[in-house]
C-alpha positions as CSV (number, residue, x, y, z in Angstrom):
1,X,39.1,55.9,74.2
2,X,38.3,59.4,73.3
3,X,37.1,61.1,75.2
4,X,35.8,65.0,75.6
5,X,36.2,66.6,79.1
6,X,33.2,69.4,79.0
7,X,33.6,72.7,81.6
8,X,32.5,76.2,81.1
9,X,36.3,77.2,81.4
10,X,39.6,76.3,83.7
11,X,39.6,79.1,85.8
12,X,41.5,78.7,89.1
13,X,38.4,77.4,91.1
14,X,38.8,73.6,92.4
15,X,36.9,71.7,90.1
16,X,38.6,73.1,87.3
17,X,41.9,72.3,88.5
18,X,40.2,69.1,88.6
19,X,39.2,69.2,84.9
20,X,42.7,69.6,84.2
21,X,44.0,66.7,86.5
22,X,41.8,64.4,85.2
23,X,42.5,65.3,81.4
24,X,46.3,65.5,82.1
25,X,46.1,61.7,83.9
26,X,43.9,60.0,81.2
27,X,46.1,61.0,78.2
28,X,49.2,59.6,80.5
29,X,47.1,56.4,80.1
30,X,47.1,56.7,76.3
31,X,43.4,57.9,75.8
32,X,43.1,60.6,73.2
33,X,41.3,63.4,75.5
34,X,40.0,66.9,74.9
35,X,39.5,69.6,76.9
36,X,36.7,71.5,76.1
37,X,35.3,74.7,77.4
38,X,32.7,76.6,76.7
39,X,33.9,80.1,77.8
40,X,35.7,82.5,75.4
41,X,39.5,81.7,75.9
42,X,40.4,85.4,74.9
43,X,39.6,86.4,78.2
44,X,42.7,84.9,80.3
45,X,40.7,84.5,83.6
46,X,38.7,81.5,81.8
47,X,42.1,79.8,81.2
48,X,43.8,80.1,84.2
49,X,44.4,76.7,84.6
50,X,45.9,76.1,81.0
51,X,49.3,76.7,82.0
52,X,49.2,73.2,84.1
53,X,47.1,71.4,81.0
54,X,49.6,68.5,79.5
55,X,50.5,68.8,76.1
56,X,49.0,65.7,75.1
57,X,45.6,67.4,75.9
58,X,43.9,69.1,72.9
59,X,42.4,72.3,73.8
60,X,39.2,73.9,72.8
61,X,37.3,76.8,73.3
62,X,33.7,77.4,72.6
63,X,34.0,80.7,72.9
64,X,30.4,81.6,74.3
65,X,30.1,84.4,76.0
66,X,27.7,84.3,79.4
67,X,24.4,83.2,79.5
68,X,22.8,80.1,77.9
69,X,20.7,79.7,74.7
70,X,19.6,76.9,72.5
71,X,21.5,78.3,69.9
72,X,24.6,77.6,71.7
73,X,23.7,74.4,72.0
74,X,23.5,73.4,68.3
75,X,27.1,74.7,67.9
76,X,28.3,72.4,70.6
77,X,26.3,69.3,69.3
78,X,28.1,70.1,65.8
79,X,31.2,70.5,67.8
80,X,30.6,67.3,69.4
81,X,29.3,65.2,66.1
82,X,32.6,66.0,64.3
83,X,34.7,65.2,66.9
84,X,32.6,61.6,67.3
85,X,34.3,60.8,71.0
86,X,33.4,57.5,73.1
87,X,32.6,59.8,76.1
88,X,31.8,63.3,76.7
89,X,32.7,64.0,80.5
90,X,30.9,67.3,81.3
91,X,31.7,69.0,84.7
92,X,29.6,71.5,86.7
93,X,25.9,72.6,85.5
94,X,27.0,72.6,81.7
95,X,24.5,69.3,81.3
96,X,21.9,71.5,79.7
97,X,24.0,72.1,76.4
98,X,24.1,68.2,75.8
99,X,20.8,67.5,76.2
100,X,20.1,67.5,72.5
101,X,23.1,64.7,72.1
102,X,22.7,62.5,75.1
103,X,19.1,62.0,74.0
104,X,19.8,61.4,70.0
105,X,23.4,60.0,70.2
106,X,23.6,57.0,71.8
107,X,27.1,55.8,70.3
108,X,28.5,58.3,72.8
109,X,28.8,58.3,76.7
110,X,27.7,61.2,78.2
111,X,28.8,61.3,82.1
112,X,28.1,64.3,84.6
113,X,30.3,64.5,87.4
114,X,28.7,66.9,90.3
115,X,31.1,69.0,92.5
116,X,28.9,69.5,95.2
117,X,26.1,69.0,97.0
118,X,22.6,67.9,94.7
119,X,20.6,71.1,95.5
120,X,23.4,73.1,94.5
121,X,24.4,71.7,90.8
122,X,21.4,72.4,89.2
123,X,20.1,75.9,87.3
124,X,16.5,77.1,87.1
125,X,13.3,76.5,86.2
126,X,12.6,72.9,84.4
127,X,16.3,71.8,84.7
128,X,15.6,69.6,88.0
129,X,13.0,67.7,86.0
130,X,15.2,67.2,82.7
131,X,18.4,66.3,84.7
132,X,16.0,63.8,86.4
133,X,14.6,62.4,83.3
134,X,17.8,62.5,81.5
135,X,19.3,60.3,85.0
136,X,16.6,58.3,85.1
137,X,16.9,56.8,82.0
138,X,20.2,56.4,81.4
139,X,20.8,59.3,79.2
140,X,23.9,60.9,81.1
141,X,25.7,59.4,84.4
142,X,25.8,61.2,87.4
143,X,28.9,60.7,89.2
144,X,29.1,62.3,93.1
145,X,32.7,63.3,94.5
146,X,31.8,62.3,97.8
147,X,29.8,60.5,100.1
148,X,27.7,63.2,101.2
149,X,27.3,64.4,97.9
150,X,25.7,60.9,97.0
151,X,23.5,60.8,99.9
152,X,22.5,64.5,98.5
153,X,22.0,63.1,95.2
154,X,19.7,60.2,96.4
155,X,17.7,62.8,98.9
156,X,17.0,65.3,96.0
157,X,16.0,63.0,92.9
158,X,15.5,59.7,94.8
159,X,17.7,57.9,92.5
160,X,20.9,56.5,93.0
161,X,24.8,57.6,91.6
162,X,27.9,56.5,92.3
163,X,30.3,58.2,93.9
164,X,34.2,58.7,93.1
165,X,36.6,60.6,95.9
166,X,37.9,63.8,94.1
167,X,41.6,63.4,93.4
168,X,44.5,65.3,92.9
169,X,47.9,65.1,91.0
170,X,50.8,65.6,93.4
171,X,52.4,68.8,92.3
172,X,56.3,69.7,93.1
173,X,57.3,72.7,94.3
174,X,58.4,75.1,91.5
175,X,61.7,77.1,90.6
176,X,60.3,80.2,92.7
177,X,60.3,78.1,96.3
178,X,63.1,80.3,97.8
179,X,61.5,83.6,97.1
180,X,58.2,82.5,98.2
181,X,59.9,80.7,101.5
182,X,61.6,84.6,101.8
183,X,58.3,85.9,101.4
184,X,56.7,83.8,103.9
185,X,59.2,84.3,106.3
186,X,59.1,87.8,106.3
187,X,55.6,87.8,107.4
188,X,56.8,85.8,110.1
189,X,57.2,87.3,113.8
190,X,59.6,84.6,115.3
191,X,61.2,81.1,114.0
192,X,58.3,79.7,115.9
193,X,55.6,81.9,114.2
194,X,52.8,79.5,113.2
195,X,51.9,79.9,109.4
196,X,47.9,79.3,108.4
197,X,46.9,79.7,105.0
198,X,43.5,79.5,102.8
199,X,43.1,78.7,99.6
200,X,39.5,80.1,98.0
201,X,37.8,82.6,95.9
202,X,35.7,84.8,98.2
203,X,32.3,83.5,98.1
204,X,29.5,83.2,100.4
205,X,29.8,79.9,100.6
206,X,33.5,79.8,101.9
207,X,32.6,82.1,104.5
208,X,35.6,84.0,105.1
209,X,34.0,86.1,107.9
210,X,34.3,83.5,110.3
211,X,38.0,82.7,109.2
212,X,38.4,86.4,109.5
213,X,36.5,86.9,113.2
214,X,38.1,83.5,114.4
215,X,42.0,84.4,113.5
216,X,40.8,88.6,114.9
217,X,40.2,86.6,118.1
218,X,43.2,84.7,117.8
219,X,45.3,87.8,117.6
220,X,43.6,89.5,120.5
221,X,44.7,86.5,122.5
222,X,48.4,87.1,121.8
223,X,48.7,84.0,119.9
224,X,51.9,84.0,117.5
225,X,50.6,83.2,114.2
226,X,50.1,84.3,110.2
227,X,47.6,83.7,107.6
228,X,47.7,83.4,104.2
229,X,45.0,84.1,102.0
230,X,44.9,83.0,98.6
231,X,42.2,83.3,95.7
232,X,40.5,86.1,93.8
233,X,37.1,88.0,94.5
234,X,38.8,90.3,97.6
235,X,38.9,93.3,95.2
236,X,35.2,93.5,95.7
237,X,33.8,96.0,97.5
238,X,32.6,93.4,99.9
239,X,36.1,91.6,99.9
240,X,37.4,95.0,100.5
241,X,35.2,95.3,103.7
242,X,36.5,91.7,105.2
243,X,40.2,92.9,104.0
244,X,39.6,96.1,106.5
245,X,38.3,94.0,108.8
246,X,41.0,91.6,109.1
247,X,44.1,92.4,111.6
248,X,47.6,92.9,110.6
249,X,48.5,89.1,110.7
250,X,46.6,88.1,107.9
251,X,48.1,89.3,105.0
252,X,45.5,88.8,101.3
253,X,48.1,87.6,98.4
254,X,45.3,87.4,95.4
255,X,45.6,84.8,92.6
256,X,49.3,82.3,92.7
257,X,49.7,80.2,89.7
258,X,52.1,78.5,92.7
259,X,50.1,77.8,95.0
260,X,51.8,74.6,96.3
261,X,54.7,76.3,97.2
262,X,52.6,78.4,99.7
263,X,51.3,75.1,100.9
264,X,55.0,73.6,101.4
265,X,55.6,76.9,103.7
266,X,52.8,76.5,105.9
267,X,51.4,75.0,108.7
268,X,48.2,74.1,108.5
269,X,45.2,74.9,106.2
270,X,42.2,76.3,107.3
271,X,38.3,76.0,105.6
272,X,35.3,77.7,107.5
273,X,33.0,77.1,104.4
274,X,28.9,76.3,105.2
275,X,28.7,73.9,102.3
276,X,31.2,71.6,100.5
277,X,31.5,68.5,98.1
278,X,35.2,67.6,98.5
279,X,37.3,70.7,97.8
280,X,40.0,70.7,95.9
281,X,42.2,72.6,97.9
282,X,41.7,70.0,100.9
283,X,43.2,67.3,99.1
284,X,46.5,69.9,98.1
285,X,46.6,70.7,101.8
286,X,47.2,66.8,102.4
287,X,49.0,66.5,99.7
288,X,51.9,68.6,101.2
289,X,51.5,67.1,104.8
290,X,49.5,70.1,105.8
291,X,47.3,69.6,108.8
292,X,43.8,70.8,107.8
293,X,41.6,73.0,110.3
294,X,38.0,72.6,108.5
295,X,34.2,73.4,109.5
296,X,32.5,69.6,109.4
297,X,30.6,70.4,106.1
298,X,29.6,68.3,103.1
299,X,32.5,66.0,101.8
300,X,34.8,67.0,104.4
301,X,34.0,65.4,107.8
302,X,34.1,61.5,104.6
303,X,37.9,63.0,104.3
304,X,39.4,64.4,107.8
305,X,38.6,62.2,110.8
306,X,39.0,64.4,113.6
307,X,42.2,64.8,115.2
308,X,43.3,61.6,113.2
309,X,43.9,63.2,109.9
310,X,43.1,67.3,111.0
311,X,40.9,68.9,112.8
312,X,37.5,70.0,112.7
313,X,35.0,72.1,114.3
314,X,31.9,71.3,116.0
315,X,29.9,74.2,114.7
316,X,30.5,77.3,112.8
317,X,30.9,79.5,115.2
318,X,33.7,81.6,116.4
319,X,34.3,79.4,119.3
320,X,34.1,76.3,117.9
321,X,36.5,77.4,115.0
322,X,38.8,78.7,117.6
323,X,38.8,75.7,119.7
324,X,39.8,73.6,116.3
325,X,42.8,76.1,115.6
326,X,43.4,75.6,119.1
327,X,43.8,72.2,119.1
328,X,46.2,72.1,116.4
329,X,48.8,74.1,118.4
330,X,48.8,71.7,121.0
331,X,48.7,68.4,119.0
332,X,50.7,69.3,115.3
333,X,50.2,66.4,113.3
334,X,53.0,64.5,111.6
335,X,53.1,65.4,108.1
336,X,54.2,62.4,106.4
337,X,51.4,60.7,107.7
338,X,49.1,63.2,106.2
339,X,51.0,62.4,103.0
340,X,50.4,58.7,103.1
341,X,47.2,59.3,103.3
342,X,46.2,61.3,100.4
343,X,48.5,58.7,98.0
344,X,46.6,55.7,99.3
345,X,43.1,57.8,99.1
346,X,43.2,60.8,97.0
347,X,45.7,60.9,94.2
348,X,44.8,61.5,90.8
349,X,46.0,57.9,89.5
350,X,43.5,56.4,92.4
351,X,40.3,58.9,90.8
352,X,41.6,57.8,87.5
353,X,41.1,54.2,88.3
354,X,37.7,55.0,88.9
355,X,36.6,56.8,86.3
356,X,38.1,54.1,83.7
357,X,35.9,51.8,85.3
358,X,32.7,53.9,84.8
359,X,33.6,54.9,81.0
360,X,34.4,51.4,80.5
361,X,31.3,49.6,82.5
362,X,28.8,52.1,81.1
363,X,29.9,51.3,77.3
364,X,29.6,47.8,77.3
């Protein structure tokens, strides 16, 4: 098939790193894919995530700037009409440029695979009732990442979707492992130093002020630990205030275009967010036998059973949190276990599977 995978850009957020995942696995199966975004890829923080795209991926870039208009959408329905794919794949709320195709084209699938919870895929204004009617009637495919999300998805528009687990390539560890396993260790207090990281823009929803107040708490207690914290955003002057607020244990590295090899240092991987689909970074956490410490939000709580497969909180407080990290120092898990259980669940070629099936069943 051809087929067109549709974001606004492949920035280093997790369902971009998706996007790219996805893209890279389908043209290993011999499908003729293109990535498509619609951001401007002059600006290098919209391509973050190129650097991982396979070569057998065509890249394109629609080079909108922010902010949506009707004219924009013309130029991506000519875009789209020259191309002539068997499936357009669009990710995120970018289902409002392809309105105009999915209701004139019908040679074309048009699928629409939301990353999180219903409530929070969807813009302003009319778009509830167009995504509805465009659902409704066939027009594009809503796909869910999780359980949860589906339930979500059935709550908020009283229809049904299907839902496919997010997935994630297994990534090695790259040719800068030492230094980073230098760096790490220098953070370190003792050999028995326990290393935390997170992996996450800062964002409301990721709220890092628990992580912060939690791991504060942690240190007060004399507890021999560090914490990484990965992502971008924490040059705001909000992120700048939790930075200040955070003790000298938790050290703030800013964007890694290697971030598994942070993984493959660490001990366990820690999530206080108030609202998730199935993040990305969960999955990578597994992926590299790293124990997961996660609030019991969204998608989550359908990936970790509790103390099984990581650990999770019973509420999002301070105690709770702590109690979660807690119970991770006295029962590690076994890593390889936590291996096995993302290949038999959450690899990319299992997502991949999936979504074959769903191109392939909704064409017929």
């Amino acid at each position: 098939m051809k087929i067109i995978q549709l974001i606004y850009s492949i920035s280093s957020g997790g369902a971009e790193k998706f996007v790219v995942d996805l893209s890279n696995q389908l043209a290993v199966r011999g499908h003729e894919v293109i990535l498509c975004i619609l951001r401007d890829d002059t600006d290098k923080t919209m391509i973050f995530n190129k650097q991982f795209l396979n070569s057998n991926v065509r890249f394109y870039s629609m080079k909108f700037q922010s902010g949506f208009s009707w004219n924009k959408c013309r130029k991506l329905s000519k875009y789209i009409e020259s191309e002539m794919p068997d499936v357009v794949h669009c990710h995120l709320n970018v289902i409002p440029y392809i309105y105009i195709q999915a209701l004139f084209n019908r040679k074309i699938l048009f699928v629409h695979t939301l990353h999180n919870v219903a409530s929070q895929t969807v813009g302003i204004g009319l778009q509830y009732y167009l995504n509805y009617y465009f659902y409704k009637h066939h027009l594009i495919h809503p796909i869910c990442i999780s359980k949860i999300c589906q339930k979500s998805f059935e709550l908020y528009y009283r229809l049904n979707a299907p839902f496919i687990d997010n997935g994630r390539a297994v990534v090695a560890v790259s040719s800068n492992y030492e230094i980073v396993k230098r760096e790490v260790n220098s953070f370190k207090t003792t050999n028995n130093t326990l290393v935390f990281i997170h992996v996450a823009r800062f964002n409301p929803q990721k709220n890092q002020q628990l992580l912060i107040d939690s791991f504060n708490r942690l240190d007060n207690e004399k507890i021999d630990f560090v914490l990484l914290i990965i992502g971008n955003g924490y040059d705001s002057e909000e992120g700048r205030r939790l930075q200040h607020s955070a003790c000298s244990k938790i050290h703030f590295l800013g964007n890694k275009n290697n971030v598994i090899d942070y993984f493959n240092c660490s001990d366990a991987f820690c999530l206080t967010s108030i609202y998730e689909g199935l993040p990305i970074s969960l999955l990578e956490a597994l992926s590299c036998g790293v124990t997961p410490i996660c609030t019991s939000v969204g998608g989550i709580p359908d990936v970790i059973i509790d103390n099984v497969y990581g650990y999770l909180s019973t509420d999002q407080s301070v105690d709770g949190y702590c109690k979660a990290i807690k119970r991770f120092i006295s029962k590690p898990l076994l890593s390889q276990r936590l291996i096995d259980y993302f290949n038999i669940n959450y690899s990319m070629e299992v997502c991949v599977n999936k979504y074959e099936e769903i191109y392939k069943m909704n064409r017929l």
